[in-house]
C-alpha positions in Angstrom: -22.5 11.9 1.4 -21.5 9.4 -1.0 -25.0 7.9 -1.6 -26.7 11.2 -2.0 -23.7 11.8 -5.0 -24.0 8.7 -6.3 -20.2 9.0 -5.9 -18.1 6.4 -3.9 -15.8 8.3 -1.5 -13.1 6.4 -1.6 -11.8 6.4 -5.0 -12.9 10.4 -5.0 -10.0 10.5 -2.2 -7.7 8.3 -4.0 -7.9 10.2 -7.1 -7.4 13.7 -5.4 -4.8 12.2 -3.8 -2.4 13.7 -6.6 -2.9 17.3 -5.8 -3.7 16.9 -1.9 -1.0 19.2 -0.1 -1.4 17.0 3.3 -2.5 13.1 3.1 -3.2 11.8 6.6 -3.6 8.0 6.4 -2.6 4.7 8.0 0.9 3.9 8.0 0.1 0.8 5.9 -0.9 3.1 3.3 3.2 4.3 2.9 4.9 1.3 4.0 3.3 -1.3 2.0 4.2 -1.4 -1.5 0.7 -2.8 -2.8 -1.1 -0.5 -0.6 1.0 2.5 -1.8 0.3 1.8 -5.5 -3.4 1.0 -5.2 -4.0 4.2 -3.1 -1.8 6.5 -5.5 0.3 8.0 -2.4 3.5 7.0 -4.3 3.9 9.4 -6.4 3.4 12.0 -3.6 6.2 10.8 -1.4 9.2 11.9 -2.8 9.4 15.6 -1.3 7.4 14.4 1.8 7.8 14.8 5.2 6.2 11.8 6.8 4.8 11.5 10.8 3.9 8.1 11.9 2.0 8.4 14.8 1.2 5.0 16.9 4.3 3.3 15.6 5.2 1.3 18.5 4.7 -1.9 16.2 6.0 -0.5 12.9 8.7 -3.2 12.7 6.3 -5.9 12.3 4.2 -3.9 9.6 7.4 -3.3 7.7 8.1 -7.3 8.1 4.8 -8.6 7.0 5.0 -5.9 3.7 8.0 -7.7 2.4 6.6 -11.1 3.3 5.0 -13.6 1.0 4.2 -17.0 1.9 4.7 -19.6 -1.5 3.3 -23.3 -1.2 6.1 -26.0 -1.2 4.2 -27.7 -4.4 4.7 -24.2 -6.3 8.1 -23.4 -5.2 8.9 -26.7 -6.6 7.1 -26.4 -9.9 8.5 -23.1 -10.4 12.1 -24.6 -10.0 11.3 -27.3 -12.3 10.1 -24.5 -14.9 13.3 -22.3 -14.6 15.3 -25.8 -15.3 13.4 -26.2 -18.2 
């Protein structure tokens, strides 16, 4: 459908996203903060009634979200900044 609109899908989803009365997505799409942003389902959330289905390993998703991983070197230089 896209191709024959010259339209990408995707971003025609995530813009409609704002008016949508029902969103049915991934989990990742409300639990990560990045993912949330990008996809505009933020803004939605605050009167929402969320289901996660298949959320046996939610814990882990929920983990990696507020993970970042940071090179020694950087953390150093970063440090070293902050000292001035």
């Amino acid at each position: 459908a896209g191709t024959a609109l010259e339209a990408c899908p995707y971003y025609a989803a995530r813009d409609l996203v704002v008016c949508a009365e029902l969103i049915v997505c991934s989990y990742a799409y409300v639990l990560d903060p990045m993912i949330r942003h990008e996809t505009k389902i933020e803004g939605q959330l605050k009167d929402a009634v969320v289901v996660l289905d298949e959320a046996h390993n939610i814990d882990q998703v929920c983990r990696d979200a507020a993970t970042f991983e940071a090179e020694y070197k950087l953390l150093l230089k970063t440090q070293r900044e902050d000292l001035g």
